[in-house]
C-alpha positions as a printed Julia matrix, in Angstrom:
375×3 Matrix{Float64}:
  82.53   -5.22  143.29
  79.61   -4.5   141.02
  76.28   -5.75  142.63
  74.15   -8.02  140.7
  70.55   -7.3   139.93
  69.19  -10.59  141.17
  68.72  -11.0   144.59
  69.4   -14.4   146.09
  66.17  -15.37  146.15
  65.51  -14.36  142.1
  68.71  -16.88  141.64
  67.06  -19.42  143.71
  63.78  -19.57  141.94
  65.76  -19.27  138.12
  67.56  -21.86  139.01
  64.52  -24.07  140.14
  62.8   -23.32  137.64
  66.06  -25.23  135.94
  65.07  -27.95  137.91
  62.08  -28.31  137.36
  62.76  -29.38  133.4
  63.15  -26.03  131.85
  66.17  -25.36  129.55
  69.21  -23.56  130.38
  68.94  -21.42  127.01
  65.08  -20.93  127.67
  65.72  -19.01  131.28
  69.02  -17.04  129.64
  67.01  -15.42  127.39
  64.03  -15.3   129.34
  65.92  -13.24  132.25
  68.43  -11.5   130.05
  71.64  -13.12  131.3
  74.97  -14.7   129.94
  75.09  -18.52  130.13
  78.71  -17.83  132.17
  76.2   -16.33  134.53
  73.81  -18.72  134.89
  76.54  -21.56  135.31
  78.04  -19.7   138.18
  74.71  -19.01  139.95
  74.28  -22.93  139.4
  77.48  -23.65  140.72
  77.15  -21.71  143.59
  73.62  -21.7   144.41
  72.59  -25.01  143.55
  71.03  -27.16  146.23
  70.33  -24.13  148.44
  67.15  -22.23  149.97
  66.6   -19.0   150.19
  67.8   -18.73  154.08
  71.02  -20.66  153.06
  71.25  -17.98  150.72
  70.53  -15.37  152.95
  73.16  -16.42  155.29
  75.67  -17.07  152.94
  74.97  -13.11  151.89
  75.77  -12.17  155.59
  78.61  -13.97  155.95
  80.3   -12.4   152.81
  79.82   -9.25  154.55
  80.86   -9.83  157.43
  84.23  -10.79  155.61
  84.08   -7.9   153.93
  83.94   -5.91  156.5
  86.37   -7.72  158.52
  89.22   -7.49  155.12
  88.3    -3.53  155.59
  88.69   -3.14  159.19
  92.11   -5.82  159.14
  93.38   -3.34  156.15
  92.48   -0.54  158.51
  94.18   -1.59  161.16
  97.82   -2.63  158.99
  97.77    0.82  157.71
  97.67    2.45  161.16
 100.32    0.05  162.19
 102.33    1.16  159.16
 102.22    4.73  159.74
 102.6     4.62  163.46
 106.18    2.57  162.7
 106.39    4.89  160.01
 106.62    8.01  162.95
 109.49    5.33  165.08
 111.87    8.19  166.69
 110.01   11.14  166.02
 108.45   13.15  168.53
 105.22   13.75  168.32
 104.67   16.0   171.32
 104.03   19.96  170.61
 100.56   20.95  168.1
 104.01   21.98  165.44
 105.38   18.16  165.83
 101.9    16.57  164.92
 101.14   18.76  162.52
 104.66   17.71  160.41
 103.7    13.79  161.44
 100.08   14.54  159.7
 101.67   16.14  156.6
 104.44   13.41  156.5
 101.83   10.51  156.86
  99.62   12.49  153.87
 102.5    12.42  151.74
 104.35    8.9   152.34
 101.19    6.64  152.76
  98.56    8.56  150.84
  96.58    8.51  153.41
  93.52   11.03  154.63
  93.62   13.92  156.59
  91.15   12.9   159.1
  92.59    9.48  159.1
  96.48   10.79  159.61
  94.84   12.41  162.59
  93.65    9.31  163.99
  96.94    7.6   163.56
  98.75   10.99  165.8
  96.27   11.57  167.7
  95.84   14.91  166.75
  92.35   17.38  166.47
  92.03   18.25  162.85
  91.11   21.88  163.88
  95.32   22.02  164.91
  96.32   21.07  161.92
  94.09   24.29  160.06
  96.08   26.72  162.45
  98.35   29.85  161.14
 100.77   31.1   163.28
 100.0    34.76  164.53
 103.4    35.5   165.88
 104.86   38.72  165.03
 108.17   38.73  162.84
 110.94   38.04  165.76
 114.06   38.36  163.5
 115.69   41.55  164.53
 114.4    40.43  168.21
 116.38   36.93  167.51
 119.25   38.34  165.73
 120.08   40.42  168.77
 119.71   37.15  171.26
 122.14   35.34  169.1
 124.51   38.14  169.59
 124.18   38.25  173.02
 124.62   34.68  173.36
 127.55   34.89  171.16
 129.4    37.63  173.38
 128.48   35.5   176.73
 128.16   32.68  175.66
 127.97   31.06  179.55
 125.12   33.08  180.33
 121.63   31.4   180.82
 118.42   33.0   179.3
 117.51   34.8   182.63
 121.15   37.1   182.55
 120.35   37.87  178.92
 116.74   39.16  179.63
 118.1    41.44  181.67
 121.01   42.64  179.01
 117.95   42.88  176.55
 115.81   44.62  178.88
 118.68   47.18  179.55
 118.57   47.59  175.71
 115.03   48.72  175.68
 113.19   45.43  174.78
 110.06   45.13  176.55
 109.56   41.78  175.8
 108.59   39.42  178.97
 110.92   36.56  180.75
 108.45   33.82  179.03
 108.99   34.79  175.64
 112.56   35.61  175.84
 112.63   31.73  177.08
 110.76   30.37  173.99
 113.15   32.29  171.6
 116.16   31.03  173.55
 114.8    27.43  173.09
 113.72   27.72  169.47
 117.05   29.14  168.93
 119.18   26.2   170.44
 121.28   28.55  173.03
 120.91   26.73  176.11
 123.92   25.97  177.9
 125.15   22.99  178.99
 126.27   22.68  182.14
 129.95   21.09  182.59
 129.3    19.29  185.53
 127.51   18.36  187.97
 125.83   20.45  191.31
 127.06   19.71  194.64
 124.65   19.54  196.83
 124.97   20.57  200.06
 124.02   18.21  203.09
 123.43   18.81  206.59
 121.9    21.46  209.26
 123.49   24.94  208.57
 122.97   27.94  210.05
 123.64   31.71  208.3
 125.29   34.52  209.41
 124.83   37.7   210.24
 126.84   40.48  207.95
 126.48   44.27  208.1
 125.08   44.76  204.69
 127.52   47.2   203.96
 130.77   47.6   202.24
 134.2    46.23  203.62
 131.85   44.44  206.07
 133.39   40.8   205.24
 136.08   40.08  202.85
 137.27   36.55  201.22
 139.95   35.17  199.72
 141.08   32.07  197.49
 143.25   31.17  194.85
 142.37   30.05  191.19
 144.66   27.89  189.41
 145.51   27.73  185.5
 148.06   27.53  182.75
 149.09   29.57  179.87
 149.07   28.02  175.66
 152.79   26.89  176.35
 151.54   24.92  179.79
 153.02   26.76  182.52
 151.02   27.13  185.33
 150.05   30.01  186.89
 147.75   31.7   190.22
 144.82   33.67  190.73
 144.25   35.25  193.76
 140.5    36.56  193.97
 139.36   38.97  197.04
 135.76   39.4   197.13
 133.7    41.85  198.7
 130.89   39.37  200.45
 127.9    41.67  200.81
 128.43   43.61  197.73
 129.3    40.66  195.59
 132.44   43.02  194.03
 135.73   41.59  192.79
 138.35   43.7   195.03
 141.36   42.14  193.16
 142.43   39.36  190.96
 145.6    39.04  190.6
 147.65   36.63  188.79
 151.32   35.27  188.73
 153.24   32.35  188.82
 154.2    32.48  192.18
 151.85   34.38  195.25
 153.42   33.91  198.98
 152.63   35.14  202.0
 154.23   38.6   202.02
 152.53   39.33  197.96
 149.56   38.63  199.97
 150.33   41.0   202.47
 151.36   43.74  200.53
 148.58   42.97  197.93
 145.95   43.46  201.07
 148.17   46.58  202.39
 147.55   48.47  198.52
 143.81   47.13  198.94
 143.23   48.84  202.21
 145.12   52.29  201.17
 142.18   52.9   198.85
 139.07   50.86  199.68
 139.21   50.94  203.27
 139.68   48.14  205.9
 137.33   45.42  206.31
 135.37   44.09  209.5
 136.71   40.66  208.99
 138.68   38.65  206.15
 138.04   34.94  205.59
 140.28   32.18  204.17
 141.12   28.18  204.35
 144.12   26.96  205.62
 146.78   27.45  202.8
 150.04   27.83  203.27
 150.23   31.34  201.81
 147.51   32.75  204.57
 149.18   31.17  207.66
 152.16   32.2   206.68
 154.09   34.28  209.27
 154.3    37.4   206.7
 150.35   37.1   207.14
 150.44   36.28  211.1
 152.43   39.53  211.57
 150.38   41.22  209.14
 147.19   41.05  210.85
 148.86   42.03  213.92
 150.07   45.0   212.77
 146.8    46.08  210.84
 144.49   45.19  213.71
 142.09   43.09  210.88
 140.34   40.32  212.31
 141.05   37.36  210.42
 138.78   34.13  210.36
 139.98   30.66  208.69
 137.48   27.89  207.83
 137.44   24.41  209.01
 139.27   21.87  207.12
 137.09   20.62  204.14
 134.49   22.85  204.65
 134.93   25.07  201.21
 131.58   26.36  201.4
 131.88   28.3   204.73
 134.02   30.56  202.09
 130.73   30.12  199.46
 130.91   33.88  198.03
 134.72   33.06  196.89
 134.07   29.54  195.78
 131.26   30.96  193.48
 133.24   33.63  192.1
 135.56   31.11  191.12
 133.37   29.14  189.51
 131.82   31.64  187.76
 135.56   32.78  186.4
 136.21   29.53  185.6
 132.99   28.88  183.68
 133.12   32.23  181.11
 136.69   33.24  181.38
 139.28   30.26  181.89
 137.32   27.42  180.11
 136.6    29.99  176.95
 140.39   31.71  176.73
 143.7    30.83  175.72
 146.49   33.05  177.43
 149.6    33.26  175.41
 151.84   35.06  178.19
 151.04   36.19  181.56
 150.53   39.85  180.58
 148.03   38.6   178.28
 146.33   37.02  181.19
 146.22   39.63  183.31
 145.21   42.04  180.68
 142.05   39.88  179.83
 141.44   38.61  183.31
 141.15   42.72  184.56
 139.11   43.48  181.3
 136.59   40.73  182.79
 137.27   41.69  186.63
 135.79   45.12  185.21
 132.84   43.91  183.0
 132.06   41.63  186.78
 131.95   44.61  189.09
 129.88   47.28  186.2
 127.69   44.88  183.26
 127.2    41.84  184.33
 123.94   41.3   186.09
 124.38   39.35  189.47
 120.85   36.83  190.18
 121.57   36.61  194.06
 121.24   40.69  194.1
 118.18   41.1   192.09
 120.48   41.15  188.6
 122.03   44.24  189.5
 125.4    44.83  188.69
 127.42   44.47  192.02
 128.55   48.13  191.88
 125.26   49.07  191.22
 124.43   47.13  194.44
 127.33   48.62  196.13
 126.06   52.04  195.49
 122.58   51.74  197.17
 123.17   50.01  200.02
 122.74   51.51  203.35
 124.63   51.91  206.45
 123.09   50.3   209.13
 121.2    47.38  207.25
 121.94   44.04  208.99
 120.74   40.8   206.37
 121.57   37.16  207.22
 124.1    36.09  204.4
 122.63   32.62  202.11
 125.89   31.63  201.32
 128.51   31.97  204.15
 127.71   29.05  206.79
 128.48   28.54  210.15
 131.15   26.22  211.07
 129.06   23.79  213.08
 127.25   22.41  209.82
């Protein structure tokens, strides 16, 4: 609004002067003013002194400034409602809420701030990065070939590869990149006092066994039976079939022990196929001291169970088996990969053969996984 020339009290004394006899045209063209004029100072002005006036002035701006700071305050209501279900979290996130309030309510830069909550010396900054594509191309490949693997296995593939890149911002690329996997259910958690055991950390020191169950693309079922190598982490055998009793056991374990050697001790649950009498007689004759679990206590046979889950996590959730020697072909190509690529976290990420390979003789190390019986 266009501020008049007159102050209040100028009006005030015009329009006494108006008053006091003299004519209306007289003080227009005395003062230089439009007769519209001097009938609205009249109208609003008349009968007042110069403090009424005075007030009155104040007042109006203190309305004024009340219709500014009321207009203020709408239009950071609007744009906050405007930014409903966005996340405004990261320096990247507020600067897109800035540019998005710029653009959709016209509003200033240092004002958008304001409304985010954001420094305005953020919203100035150029990223520095170097180029990561080749870097990101070979993640997503990675990713793509094991595709249940978290972002700490594929540092290690990548570091294998040459990349010196650190943990941290192999992390951030895996993030940015959407390749974090989703886990299919949820952790047990163990409960309870539970003591470990002792295990020469050698080879053939402790063996276990457990079966796996699945079915092939036409839905007939079929068995996995995993030995595992406890200190060494190594899959001795997995081998599949529709049927496994007692004596395949037996003579599975007999072919084991021609080439690998015999182990200190072998332990199982309860199943039918390892109490068997084919089995009883078995470890007679072999001299192989065999220990079972206690009833519903899986996890005193953890290094099996956690095979099993990881075989059942990247290899029977992601195939489709058309036949059984299509499943045994694919479950030996990933027995292999196991034992000689795939890097193993409770063994430092080493491959277990790898870990096989360097271990001593006469090493003793309490095992994390295998529990007493008393917990």
């Amino acid at each position: 609004m266009k501020r008049s020339r007159f102050r209040e009290e100028q009006i005030i004394g015009i329009l006494r002067e108006h008053e006091a006899g003299a004519k209306a045209a007289d003080l227009v063209r005395k003062h230089g003013i439009s007769e519209a004029t001097f009938y609205a100072w009249k109208s609003k002005f008349s009968g007042m002194s110069v403090s009424d006036a005075q007030r009155l002035r104040s007042l109006e701006d203190e309305n004024a400034k009340l219709k500014r700071l009321l207009a203020d305050a709408m239009l950071d209501n609007a744009g906050l409602k405007d930014l409903l279900g966005k996340k405004v979290v990261t320096p990247a996130d507020r600067r897109r809420a800035v540019a998005h309030l710029r653009e959709a309510l016209g509003v200033s830069e240092r004002r958008a701030c304001k409304i985010v909550g954001a420094d305005r010396k953020s919203m100035r900054y150029r990223l520095c990065r170097p180029d990561d594509a080749a870097l990101r191309a070979r993640l997503h490949e990675l990713a793509s070939e094991r595709r249940r693997f978290g972002y700490r296995r594929l540092f290690v593939l990548l570091r294998r590869d040459g990349e010196p890149s650190g943990k941290n911002r192999i992390y951030r690329l895996y993030r940015e990149e959407g390749l974090t996997v989703r886990k299919r259910r949820a952790r047990r958690r163990a409960v309870g006092t539970r003591a470990p055991l002792l295990v020469e950390a050698k080879a053939n020191a402790r063996w276990s066994l457990d079966f796996v169950h699945d079915q092939l693309a036409c839905g007939r079922r079929f068995r996995i039976l995993n030995i595992v190598d406890d200190v060494t982490r190594e899959c001795l055998a997995a081998i599949a079939d529709t049927s496994i009793s007692g004596r395949r056991v037996a003579r599975e374990l007999s072919a084991l022990i021609a080439w690998r050697g015999k182990p200190g001790v072998i332990v199982s649950d309860h199943g039918t196929e390892f109490t068997s009498n084919a089995i009883l007689a078995w470890v007679q004759d072999q001299k192989v001291d065999w220990h079972y679990i206690a009833p519903g206590k899986p996890m005193q046979n953890g290094f099996v169970e956690s095979f099993n889950g990881r075989m059942r996590d990247e290899l029977l959730n992601e195939s489709l088996f058309f036949g059984l020697g299509h499943a045994r072909e694919t479950i030996s190509s990933w027995v292999d990969d196991y034992n000689h690529h795939r890097p193993h976290s409770s063994i430092g990420y080493q491959t277990p053969a790898a870990y096989a390979a360097g271990l001593g003789v006469n090493d003793i190390v309490p095992t994390a996984a295998a529990l007493a019986a008393a917990g």
